[in-house]
C-alpha positions as CSV (number, residue, x, y, z in Angstrom):
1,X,116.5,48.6,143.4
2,X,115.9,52.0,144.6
3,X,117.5,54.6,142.3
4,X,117.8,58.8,142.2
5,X,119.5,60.7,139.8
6,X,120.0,64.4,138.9
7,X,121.9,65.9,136.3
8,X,122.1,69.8,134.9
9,X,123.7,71.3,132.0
10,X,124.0,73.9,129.3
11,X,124.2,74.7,125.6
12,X,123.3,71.0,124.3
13,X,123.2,70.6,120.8
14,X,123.5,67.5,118.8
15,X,123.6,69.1,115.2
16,X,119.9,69.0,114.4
17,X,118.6,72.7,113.9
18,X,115.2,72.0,115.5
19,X,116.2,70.1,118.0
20,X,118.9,72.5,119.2
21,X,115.9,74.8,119.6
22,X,114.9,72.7,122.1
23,X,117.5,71.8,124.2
24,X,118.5,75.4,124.6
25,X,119.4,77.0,127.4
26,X,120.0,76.0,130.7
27,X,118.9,71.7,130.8
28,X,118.1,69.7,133.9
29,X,117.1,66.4,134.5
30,X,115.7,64.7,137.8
31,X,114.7,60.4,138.0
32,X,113.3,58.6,140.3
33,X,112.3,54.9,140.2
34,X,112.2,51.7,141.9
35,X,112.0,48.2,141.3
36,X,110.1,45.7,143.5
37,X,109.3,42.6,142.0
38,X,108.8,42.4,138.5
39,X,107.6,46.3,137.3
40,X,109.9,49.1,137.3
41,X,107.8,52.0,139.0
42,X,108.5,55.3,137.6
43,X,107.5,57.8,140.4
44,X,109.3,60.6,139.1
45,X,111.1,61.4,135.0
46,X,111.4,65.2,134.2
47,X,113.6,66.9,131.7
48,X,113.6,70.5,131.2
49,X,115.1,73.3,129.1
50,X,114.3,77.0,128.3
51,X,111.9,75.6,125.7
52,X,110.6,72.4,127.2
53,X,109.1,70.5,130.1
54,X,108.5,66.5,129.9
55,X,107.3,64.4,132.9
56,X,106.2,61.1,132.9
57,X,105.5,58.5,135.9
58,X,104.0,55.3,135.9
59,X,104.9,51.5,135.9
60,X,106.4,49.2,133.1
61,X,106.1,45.5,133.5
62,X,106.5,42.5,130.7
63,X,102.9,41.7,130.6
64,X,101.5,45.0,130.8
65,X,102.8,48.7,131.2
66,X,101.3,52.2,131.7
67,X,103.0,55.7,131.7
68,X,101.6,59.1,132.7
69,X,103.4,61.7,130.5
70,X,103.3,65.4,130.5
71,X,104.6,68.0,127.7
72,X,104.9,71.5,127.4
73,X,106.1,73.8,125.0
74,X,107.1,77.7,126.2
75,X,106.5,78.8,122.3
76,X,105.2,77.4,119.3
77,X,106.4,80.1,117.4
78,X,110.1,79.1,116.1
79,X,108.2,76.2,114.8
80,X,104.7,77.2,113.2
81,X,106.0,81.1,111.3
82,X,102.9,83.3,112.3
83,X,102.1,81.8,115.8
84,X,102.9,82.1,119.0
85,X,102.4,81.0,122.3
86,X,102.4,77.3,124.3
87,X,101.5,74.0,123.7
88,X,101.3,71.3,126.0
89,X,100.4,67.5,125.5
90,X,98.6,65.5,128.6
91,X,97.8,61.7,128.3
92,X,98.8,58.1,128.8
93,X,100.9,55.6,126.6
94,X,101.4,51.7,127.4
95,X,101.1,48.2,126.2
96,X,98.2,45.9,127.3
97,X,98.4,42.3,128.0
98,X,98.0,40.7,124.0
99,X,101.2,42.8,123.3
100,X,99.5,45.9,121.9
101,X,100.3,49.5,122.9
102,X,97.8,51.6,123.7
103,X,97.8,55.4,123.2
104,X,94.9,57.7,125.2
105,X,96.5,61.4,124.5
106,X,95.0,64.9,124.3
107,X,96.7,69.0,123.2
108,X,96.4,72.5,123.3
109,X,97.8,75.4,121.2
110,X,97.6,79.0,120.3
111,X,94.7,79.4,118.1
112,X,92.2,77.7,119.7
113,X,94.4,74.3,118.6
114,X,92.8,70.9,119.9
115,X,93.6,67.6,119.4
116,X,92.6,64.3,120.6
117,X,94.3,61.0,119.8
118,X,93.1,57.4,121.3
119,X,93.7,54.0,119.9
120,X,95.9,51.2,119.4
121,X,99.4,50.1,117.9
122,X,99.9,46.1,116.8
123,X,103.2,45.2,118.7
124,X,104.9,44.8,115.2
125,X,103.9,48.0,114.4
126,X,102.4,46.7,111.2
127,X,98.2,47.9,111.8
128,X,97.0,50.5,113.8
129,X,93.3,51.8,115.3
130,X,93.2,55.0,116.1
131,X,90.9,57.8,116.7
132,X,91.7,61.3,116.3
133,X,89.8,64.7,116.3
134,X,90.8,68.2,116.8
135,X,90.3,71.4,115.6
136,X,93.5,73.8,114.4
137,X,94.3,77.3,112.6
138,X,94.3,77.5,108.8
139,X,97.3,80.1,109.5
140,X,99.6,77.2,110.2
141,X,100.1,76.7,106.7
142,X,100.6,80.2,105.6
143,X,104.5,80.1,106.0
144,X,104.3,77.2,103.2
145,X,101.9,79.1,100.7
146,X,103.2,82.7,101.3
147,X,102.4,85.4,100.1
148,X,99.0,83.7,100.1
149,X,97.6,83.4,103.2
150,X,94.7,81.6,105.3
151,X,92.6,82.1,108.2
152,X,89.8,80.6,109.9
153,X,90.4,77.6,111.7
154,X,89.8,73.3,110.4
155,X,88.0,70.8,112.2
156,X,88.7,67.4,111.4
157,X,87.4,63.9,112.7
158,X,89.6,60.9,111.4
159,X,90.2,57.0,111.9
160,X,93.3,55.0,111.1
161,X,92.4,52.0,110.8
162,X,94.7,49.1,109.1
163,X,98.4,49.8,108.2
164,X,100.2,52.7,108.8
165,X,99.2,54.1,105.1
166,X,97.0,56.7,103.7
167,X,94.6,54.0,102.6
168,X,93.9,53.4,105.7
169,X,92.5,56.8,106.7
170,X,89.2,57.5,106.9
171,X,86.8,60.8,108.4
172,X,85.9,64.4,108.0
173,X,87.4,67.8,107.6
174,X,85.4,71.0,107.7
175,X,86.5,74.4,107.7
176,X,84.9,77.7,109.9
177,X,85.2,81.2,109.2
178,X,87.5,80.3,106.7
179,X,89.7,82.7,104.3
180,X,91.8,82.8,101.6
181,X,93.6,85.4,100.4
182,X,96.0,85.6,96.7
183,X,97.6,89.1,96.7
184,X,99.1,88.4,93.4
185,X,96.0,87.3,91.5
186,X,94.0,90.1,93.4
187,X,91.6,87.1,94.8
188,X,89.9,87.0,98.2
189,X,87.3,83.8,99.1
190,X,85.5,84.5,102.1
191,X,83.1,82.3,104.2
192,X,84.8,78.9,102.4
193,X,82.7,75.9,103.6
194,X,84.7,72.9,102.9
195,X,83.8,69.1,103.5
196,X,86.5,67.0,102.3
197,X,85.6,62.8,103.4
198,X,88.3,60.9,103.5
199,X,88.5,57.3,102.4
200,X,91.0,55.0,100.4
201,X,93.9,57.2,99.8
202,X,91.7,60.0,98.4
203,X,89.7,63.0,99.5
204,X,86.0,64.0,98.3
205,X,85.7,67.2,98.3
206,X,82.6,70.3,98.7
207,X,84.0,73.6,98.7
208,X,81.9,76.7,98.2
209,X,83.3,80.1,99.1
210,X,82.1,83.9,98.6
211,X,84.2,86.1,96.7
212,X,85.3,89.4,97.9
213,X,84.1,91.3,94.5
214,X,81.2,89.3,94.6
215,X,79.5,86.3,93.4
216,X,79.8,82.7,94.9
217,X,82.4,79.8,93.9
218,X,81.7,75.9,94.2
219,X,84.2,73.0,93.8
220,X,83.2,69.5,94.1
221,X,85.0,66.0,93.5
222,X,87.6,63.8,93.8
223,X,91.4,64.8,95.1
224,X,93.9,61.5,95.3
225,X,96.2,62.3,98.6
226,X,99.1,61.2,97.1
227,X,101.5,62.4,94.4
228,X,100.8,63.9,92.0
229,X,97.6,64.6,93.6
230,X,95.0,63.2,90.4
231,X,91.5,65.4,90.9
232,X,88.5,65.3,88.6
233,X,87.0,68.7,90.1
234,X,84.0,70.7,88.8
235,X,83.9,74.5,89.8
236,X,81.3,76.5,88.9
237,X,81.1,80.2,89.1
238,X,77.8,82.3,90.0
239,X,78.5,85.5,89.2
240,X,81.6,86.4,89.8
241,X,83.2,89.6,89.8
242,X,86.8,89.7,89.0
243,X,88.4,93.1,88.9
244,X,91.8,94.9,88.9
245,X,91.2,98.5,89.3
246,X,93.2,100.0,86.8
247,X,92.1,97.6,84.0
248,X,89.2,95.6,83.7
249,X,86.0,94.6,86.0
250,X,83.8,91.6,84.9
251,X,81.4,89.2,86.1
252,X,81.4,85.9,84.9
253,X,79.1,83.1,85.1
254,X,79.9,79.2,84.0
255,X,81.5,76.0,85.0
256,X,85.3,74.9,84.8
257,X,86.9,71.0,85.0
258,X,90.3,70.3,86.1
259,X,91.0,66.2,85.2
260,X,94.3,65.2,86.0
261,X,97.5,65.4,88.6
262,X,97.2,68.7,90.7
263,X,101.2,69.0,90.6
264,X,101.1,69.4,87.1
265,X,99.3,68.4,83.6
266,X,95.8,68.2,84.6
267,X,93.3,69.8,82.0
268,X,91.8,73.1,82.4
269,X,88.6,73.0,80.3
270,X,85.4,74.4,80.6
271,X,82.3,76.9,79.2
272,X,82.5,81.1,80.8
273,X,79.9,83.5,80.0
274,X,80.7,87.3,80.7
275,X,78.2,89.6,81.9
276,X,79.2,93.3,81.4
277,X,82.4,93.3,80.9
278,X,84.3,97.1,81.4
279,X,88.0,97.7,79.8
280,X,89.9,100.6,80.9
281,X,93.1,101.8,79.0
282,X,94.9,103.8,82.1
283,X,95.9,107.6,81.5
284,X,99.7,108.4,83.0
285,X,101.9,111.0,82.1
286,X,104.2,111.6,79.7
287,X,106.7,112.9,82.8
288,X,106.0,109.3,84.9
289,X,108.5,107.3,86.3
290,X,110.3,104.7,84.3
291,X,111.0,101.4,84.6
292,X,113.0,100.6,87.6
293,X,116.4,99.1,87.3
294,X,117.6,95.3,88.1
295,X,119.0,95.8,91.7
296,X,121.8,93.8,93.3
297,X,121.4,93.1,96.8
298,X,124.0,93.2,99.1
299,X,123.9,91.8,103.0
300,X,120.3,91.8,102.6
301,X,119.0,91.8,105.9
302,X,116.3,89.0,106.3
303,X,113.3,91.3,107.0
304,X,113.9,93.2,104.0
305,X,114.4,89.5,102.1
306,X,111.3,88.3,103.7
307,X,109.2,91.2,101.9
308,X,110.7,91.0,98.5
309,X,109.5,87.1,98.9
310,X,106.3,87.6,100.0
311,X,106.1,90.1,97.1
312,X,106.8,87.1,94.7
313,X,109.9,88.8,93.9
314,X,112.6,86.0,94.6
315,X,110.2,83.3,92.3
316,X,110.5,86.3,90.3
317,X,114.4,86.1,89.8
318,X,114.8,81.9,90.2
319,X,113.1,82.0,87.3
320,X,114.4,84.1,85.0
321,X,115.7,82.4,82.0
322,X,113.2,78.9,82.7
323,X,110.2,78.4,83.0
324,X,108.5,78.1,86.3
325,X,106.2,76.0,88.1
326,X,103.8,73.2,86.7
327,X,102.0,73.7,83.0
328,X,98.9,72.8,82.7
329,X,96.5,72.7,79.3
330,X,94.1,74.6,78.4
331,X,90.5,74.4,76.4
332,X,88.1,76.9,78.1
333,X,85.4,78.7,75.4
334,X,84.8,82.4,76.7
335,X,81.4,84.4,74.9
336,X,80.4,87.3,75.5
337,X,77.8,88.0,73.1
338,X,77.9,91.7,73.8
339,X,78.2,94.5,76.4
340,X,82.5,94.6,76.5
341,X,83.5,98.2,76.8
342,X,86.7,99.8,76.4
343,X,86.8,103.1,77.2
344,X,89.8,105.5,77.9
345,X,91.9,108.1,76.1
346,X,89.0,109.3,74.5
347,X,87.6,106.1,73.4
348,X,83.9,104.5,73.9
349,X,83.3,101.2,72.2
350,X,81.6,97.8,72.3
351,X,82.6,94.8,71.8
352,X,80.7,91.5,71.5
353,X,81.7,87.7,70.7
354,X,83.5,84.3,71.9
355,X,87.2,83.0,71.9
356,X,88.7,80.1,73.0
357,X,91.5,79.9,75.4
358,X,94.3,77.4,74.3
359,X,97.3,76.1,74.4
360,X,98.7,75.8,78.3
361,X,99.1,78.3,81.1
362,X,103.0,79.0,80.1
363,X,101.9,79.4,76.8
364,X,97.9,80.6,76.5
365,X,97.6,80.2,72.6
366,X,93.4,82.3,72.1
367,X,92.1,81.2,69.1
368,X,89.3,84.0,68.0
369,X,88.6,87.6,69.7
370,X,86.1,90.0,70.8
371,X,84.6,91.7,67.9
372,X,83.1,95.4,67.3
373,X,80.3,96.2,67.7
374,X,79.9,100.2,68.1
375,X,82.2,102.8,68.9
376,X,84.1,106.0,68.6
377,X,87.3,108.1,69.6
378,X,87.1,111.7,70.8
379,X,90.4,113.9,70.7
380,X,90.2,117.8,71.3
381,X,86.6,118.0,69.3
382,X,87.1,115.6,67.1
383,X,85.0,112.3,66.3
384,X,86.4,109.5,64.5
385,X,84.3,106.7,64.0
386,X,85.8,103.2,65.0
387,X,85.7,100.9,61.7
388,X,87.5,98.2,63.9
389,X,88.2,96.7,66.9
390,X,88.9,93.6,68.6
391,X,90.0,91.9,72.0
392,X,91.6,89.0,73.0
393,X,93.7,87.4,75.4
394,X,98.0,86.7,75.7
395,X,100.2,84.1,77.6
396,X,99.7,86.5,81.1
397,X,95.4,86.2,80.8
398,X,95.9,90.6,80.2
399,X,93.4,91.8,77.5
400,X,95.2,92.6,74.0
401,X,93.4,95.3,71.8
402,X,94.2,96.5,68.5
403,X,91.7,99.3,67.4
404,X,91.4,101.8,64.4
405,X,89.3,104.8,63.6
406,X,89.3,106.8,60.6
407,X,88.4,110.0,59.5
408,X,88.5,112.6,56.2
409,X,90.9,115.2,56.3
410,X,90.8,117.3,53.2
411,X,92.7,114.9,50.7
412,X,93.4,112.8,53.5
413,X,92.3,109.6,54.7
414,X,93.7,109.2,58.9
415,X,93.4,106.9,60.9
416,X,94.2,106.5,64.9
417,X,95.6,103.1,65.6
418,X,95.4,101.6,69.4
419,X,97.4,98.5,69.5
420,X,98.5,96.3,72.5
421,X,98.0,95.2,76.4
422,X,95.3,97.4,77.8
423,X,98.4,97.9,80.2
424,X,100.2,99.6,77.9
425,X,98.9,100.3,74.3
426,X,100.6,101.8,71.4
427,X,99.1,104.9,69.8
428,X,100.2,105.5,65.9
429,X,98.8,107.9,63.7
430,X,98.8,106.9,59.9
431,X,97.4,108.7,56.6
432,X,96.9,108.1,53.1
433,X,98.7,109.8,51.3
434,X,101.6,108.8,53.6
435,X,102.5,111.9,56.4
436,X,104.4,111.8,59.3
437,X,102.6,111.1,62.6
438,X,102.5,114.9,64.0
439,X,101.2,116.1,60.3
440,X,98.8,113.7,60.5
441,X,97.5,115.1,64.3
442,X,98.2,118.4,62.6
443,X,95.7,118.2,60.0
444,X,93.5,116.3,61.8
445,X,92.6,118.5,64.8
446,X,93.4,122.2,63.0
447,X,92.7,120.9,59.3
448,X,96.7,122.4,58.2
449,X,99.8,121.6,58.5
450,X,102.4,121.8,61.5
451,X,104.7,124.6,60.1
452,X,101.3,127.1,59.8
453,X,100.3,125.9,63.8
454,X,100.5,129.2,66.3
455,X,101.8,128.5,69.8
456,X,98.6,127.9,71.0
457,X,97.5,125.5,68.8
458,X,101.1,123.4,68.8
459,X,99.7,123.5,72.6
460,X,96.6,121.8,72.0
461,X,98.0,119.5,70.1
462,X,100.7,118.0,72.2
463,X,97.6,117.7,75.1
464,X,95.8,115.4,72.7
465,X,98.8,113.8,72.1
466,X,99.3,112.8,76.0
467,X,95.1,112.3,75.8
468,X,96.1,109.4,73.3
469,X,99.5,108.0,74.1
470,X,99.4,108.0,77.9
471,X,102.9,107.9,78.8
472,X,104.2,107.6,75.6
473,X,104.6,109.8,72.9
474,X,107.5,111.9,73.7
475,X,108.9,111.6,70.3
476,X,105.9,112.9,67.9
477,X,105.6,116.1,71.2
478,X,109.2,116.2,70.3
479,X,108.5,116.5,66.3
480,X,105.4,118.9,67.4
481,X,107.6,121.4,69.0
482,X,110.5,121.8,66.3
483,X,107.6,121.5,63.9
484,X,105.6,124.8,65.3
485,X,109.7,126.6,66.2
486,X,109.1,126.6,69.8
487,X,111.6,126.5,72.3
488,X,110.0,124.7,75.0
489,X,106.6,122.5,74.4
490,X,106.2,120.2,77.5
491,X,103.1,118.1,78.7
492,X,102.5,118.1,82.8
493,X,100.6,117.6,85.9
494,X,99.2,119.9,88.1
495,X,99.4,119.1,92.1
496,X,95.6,117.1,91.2
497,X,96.5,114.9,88.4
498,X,95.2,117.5,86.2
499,X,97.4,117.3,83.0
500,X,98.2,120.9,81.2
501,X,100.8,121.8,78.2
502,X,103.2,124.7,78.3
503,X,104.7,125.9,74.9
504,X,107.4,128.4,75.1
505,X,109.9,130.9,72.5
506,X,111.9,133.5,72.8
507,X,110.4,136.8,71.2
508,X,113.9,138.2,71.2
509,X,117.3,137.8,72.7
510,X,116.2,138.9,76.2
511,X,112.8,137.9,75.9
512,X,111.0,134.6,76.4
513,X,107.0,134.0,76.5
514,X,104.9,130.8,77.6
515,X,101.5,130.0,77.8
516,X,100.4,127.4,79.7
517,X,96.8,125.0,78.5
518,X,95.2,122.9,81.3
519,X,93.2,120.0,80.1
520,X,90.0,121.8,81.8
521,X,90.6,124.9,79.4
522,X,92.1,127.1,81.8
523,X,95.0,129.1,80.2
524,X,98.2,131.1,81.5
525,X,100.1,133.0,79.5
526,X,103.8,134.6,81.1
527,X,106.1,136.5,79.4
528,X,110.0,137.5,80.7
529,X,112.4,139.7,80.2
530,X,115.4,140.1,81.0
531,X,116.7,144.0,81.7
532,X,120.0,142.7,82.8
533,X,122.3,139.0,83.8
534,X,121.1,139.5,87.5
535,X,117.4,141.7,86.9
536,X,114.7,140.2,85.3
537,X,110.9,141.7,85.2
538,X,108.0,138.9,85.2
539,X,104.1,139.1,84.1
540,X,101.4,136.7,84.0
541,X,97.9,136.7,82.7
542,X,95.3,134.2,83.0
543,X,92.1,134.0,81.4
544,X,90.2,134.1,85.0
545,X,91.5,137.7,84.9
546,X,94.2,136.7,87.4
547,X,97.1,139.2,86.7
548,X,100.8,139.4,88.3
549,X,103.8,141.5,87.7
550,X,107.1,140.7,89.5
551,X,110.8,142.0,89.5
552,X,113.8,139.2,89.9
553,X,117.3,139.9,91.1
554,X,119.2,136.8,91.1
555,X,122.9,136.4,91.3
556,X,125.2,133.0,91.3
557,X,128.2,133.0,93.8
């Protein structure tokens, strides 16, 4: 026989999402083949779509068969998230004469994607030998591990050989130029070397990688390439520096073992030394923003739903209410034998010692702390000597401080309490005899109590409370200004970051006065008055000898 055919249509689908992809758009379809003996002759088989282009010729017989095939794909992108551009398949499939097929196929993609495929198939399909090597982008797999993401590229060199299993798959993959980013954990590998060899269902692996703070990371063992993914790895850090910028930076040195399934339950255990080890307890306003509201979304638009997943936000909100993701135990012994500062809010200190880390990562249970070693707190002058300190760790791996200096105050005995997440500490201020806290700050910076405090001083005094508290602290400011009969006693920042106080009271019924302490000493002092509702005459004074004298009319409509 002798046999033509042509056929065109559009808007195919058969109910499969990826596949409708591909049979979008206009579709056409052209045959041509013969038959002249006993092989069927292919001379011509294309199919084509807005996406697609497949052609194959050749000749299929009982004893023996052979077909030509060409594949191309316009864009890769709707497929792999990230990438985009073509891909196209060349090669030859068939069946030799013992009833084997035979497979000879090579590709190309965006991102310098290769891949190589040769071999055969057993005609029951039950053992296969086949060849394959190729080289491919890391970035394929970033729309699986978002918001982390990888670059570089993976070379790999691999046999099948035996049933269609993976104990039957054997080689090497390497990585080059290789990255690894973790937004969330603030981590960045770069340079990752990995040699993972492949052989009965499992994958040995070398991995060492440079990290972006500094200092070098180095895996090595066993991975099982099935569920639940068993490992015996040793890691060992050189070094490292892991920091978040408005906390902590250290550098640590030691070796860590995970033993047991990957997908969850494998033991965390291991020995970490810490170099120098800086704590900083932030500074922030007593006028900074607060907490942010739970917001519905309505008709989100994907793009903006993309971000708040990349952010972790969506894991965020699944999990609320259960815990999430695999647990895995915990027995790592942290020292530290000395050199941990914390410093901020007026405090210098050292800590020195060890802790364990137990319990599992859902629930980190530390057993022991950083102890002190030295230290003292500064406020407006004054010096209190630390008589304790420690550090150790909560469920979230954030350092937990509780810290207390004491000083002599007349009859009193104060102390300065700093207890909490470095985050976010708690200041209180305790004496013996019992006072309440802003008599206590009282007689501690003036040496009286807060009804004898002039203006000036109730100033001071509310600046070294937003020294110690941070952003909290509104309540003892609060006590400070009814305390000292002021009208207005507010803690800000200037245009710099620069905090300042202003206390304020009316001197009569039509005159009010401020003055106005920056934390640098400079000091303003304004004074109003009021000649009439819609008049009022202004004055300044600074101690720069900056001078200013203004009239106001102002009238509401």
């Amino acid at each position: 026989f002798d046999v033509s055919a042509a056929a065109n249509g559009s808007g195919l689908s058969i109910g499969q999402t990826e596949a409708d992809r591909l049979l979008s758009g206009d579709l056409t379809l052209v045959a041509d083949a013969s038959r002249d003996g006993g092989a069927i002759e292919i001379e011509t088989l294309e199919f084509q779509t807005g996406m697609l282009e497949v052609a194959a010729s050749g000749a299929l017989a009982s004893d023996e068969s052979d077909i030509e095939i060409q594949a191309r794909l316009a864009d890769i992108g709707p497929f792999a998230p990230g990438f985009s551009g073509p891909a196209s398949v060349t090669g030859s499939v068939g069946q030799n004469g013992d009833g084997r097929y035979t497979l000879d196929i090579s590709g190309n993609g965006p991102g310098g994607t290769q891949v190589a495929a040769n071999g055969t198939v057993a005609a029951d399909l039950q053992t296969v030998s086949i060849n394959v090597d190729g080289r491919a982008p890391l970035g394929l797999a970033n729309s699986f591990i978002a918001p982390r993401a990888l670059s570089g590229s993976a070379g790999f060199r691999l046999t099948i050989d035996g049933p269609p299993a993976l104990s039957s798959v054997g080689g090497q993959i390497t990585t080059s130029d290789a990255r690894f980013i973790a937004p969330a954990l603030g981590i960045v590998f770069n340079n990752i070397d990995l040699n993972a060899s492949l052989s009965g269902a499992q994958a040995q692996v070398s991995m060492t990688a440079a990290v972006e703070n500094g200092g070098v990371i180095s895996a090595e063992g066993p991975v099982a390439l099935s569920p639940p993914f068993s490992a015996d790895l040793g890691i060992a850090l050189n070094r490292v520096v892991l920091r978040d910028p408005r906390l902590y930076e250290t550098t640590v040195d030691g070796r860590i073992s995970i033993d047991g399934p990957l997908a969850g339950g494998a033991r965390i255990s291991g020995d970490l030394s810490l170099l120098e080890t800086n704590i900083r307890i932030p500074s922030s306003g007593l006028g900074g923003a607060g907490a942010v509201p739970e917001i519905t979304h309505l008709n989100e638009p994907p793009p903006v739903r993309g971000t708040r997943r990349r952010a972790g936000l969506l894991d965020r909100e699944a999990d609320a209410g259960r815990s999430s993701g695999p647990s895995y135990p915990l027995d790592i012994r942290v020292s530290s034998p000395n050199r941990i500062f914390i410093r901020g809010r007026g405090l210098d200190s050292e800590l020195g010692g060890a802790l364990r880390i137990t319990g599992n990562t859902r629930d980190v249970v530390p057993i022991g702390a950083f102890n002190l070693i030295r230290g003292r707190l500064d406020i407006l002058g004054q010096r209190l000597t630390l008589e304790e300190a420690t550090a150790t760790i909560q469920g979230s791996f954030l350092p937990v401080v509780r810290i207390r200096a004491t000083t002599q105050a007349d009859q009193y005995t104060i102390a300065v309490i700093v207890a909490g997440p470095v985050n976010d500490p708690e200041i209180s201020f305790v004496s013996e005899p019992d006072l309440p806290q802003e008599e206590v700050l009282a007689r501690l910076i003036f040496g009286r109590g807060l009804d004898t405090l002039s203006p000036f001083q109730a100033a001071r005094l509310a600046l070294a409370v937003r020294t110690l508290a941070g952003r909290g602290g509104e309540g003892v400011v609060g006590n400070i200004r009814q305390g000292a009969g002021l009208a207005d006693l507010d803690v800000t920042t200037d245009e710099s970051g620069n905090a300042a106080v202003r206390a304020g009271a009316y001197l009569g019924e039509n005159a009010y006065t401020d003055v106005t302490v920056g934390a640098g000493g400079d000091t303003e002092l304004n004074l109003n008055l009021d000649v009439s509702p819609s008049v009022t005459l202004k004055g300044s004074v600074s101690n720069s000898g900056d001078t200013s004298v203004g009239i106001f009319f102002e009238r509401d409509y």
